[in-house]
C-alpha positions in Angstrom: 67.7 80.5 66.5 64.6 81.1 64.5 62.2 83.8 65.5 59.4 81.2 66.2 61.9 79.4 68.7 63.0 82.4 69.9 59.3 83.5 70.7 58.5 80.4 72.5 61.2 80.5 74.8 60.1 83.8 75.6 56.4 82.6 76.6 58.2 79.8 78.8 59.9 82.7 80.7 56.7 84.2 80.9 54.6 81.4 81.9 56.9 80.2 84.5 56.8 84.0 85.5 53.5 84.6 86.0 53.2 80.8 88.1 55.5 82.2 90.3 53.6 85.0 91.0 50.3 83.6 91.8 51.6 80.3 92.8 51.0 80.1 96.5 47.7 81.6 96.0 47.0 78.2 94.2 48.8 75.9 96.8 47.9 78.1 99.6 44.5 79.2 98.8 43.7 82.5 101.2 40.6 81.8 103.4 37.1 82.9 102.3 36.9 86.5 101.6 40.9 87.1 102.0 41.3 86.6 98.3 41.3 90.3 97.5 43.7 91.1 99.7 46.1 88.8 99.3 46.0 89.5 94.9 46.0 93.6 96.2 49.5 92.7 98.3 51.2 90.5 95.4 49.9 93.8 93.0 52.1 96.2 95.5 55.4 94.3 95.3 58.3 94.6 93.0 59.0 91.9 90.8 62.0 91.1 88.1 60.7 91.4 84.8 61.6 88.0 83.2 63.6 89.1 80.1 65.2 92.7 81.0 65.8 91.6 85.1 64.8 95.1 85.2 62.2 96.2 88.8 58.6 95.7 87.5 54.9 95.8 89.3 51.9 94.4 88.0 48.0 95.7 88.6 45.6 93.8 90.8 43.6 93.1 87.9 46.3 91.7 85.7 47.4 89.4 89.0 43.5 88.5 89.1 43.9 87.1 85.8 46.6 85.2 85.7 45.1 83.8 89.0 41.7 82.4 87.6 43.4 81.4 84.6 45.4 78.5 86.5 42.9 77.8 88.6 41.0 77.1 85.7 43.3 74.9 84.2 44.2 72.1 87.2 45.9 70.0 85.0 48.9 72.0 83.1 48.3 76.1 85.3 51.7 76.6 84.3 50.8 76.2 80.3 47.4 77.7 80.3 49.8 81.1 81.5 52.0 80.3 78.7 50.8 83.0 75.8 50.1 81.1 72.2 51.8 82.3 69.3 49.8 83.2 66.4 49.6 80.5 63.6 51.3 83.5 61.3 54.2 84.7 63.4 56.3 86.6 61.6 54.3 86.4 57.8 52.3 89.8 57.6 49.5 88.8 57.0 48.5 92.4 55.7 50.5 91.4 53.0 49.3 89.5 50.4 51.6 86.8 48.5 51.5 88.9 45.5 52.9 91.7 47.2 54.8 89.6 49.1 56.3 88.0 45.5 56.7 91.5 44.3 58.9 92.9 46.3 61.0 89.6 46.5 61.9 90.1 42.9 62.1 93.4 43.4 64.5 93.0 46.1 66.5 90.7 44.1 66.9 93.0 41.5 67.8 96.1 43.2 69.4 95.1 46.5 70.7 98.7 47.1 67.2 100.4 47.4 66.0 101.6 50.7 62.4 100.7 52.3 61.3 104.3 51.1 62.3 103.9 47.0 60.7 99.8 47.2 57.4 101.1 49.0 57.2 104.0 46.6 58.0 101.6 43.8 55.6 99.2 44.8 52.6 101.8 45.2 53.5 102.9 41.0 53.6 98.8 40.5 49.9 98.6 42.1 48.3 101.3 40.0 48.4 99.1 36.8 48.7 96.0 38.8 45.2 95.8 40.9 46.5 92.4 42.3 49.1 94.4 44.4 46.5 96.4 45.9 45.8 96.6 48.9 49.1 98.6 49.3 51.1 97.5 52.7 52.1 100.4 54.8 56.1 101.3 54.8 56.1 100.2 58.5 54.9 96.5 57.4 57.1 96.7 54.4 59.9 97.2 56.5 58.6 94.3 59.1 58.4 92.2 56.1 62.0 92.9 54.4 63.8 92.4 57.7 62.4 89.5 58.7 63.6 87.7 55.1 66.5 89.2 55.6 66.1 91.9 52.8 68.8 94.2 53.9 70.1 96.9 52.0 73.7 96.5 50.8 75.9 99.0 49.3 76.5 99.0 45.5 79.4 97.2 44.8 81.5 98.4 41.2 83.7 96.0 39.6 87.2 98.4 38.4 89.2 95.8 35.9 86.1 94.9 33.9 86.7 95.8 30.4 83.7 98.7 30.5 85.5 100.3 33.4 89.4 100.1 31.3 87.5 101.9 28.2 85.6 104.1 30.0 89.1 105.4 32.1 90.7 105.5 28.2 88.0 107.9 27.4 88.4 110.0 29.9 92.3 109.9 29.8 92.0 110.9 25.8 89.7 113.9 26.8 92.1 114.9 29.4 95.2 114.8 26.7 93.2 116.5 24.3 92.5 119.4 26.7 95.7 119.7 27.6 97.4 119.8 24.6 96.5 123.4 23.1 97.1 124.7 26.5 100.8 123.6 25.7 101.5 124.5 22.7 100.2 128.2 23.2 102.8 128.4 26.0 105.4 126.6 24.0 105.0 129.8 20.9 104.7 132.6 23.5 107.5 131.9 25.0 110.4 133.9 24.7 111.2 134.5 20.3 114.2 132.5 20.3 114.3 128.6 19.8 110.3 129.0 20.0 109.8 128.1 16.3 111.9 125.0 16.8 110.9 124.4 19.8 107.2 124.3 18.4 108.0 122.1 15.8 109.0 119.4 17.6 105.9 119.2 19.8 104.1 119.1 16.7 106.1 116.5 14.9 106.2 113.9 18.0 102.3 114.6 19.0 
């Protein structure tokens, strides 16, 4: 589900909400002068929020609202409660598309950064590049990688590549080398007997 489909079927809930509350007001209008009343009685009850379920109550004037607004609409009072979504849901539109095309290939290139170290990156990219100015804040930054699905993912290392098998080589080499003399001092302090031969073999063989 995108997040645009997502929203609207949140505004249906909504709208079909809000009907509900002020709905007999409109099929049942109160007699003259009773309107108050009745919007201060439907302000006092408890209602079900329509997403959480969770107990909710709403003000008079928020009631008084929703009332005139249907009224106002005859033909469709159910959509005219139905809250439009903004023709740039979900863009930030503080950010501009070269900022927005910055950090993409930034992203792309170093997938294991955090929000803080591609905000602070951007902000040194901006000071020779004016186009990337103004900067976006770290909270729309954030807004803006999540919603594209810029996640951060750990750094993955490759152990059989052929850097990796000469690079443990090198270290192995360095670790014979160091313990080598450590050897061979123990091997001619040892006791005078056999030490000499001893000696001699571990230098002959290596």
């Amino acid at each position: 589900m995108t997040e645009q489909a997502g929203g609207k079927r949140v505004h249906e809930k909504w709208a079909t909400f809000r009907f509900s509350v002020i709905g007999l007001l409109l099929a049942a209008p109160p007699p003259r002068g009773e309107l108050d009343g009745a919007i201060a009685a439907l302000a006092e009850r408890t209602w079900h929020h329509p997403t959480s379920g969770k107990p909710v109550r709403f003000g008079f004037s928020t009631i008084e609202r929703w009332y005139y607004r249907a009224l106002k609409e005859k033909g469709d009072p159910v959509g005219s409660l139905r809250r439009k979504l903004r023709a740039d849901a979900g863009r930030q539109p503080a950010m501009s598309g070269a900022v927005r095309h910055a950090i993409t290939a930034q992203y792309a290139a170093h997938k294991s950064w955090s929000v803080k170290l591609h905000h602070d990156n951007l902000a040194a990219l901006a000071e020779s590049n004016p186009d990337l100015l103004p900067m976006p804040s770290y909270a729309t930054l954030r807004r803006f990688l999540k919603a594209n699905g810029f996640n951060k993912r750990r750094r993955l290392t490759r152990r059989h590549t052929e850097g990796a098998e000469r690079a443990e080589a090198r270290f192995l080499d360095r670790e014979v080398r160091t313990t080598r003399p450590s050897m061979w001092v123990h091997c001619c302090t040892s006791t005078p007997t056999m030490a000499h031969a001893r000696c001699s073999r571990l230098t002959a063989s290596g």
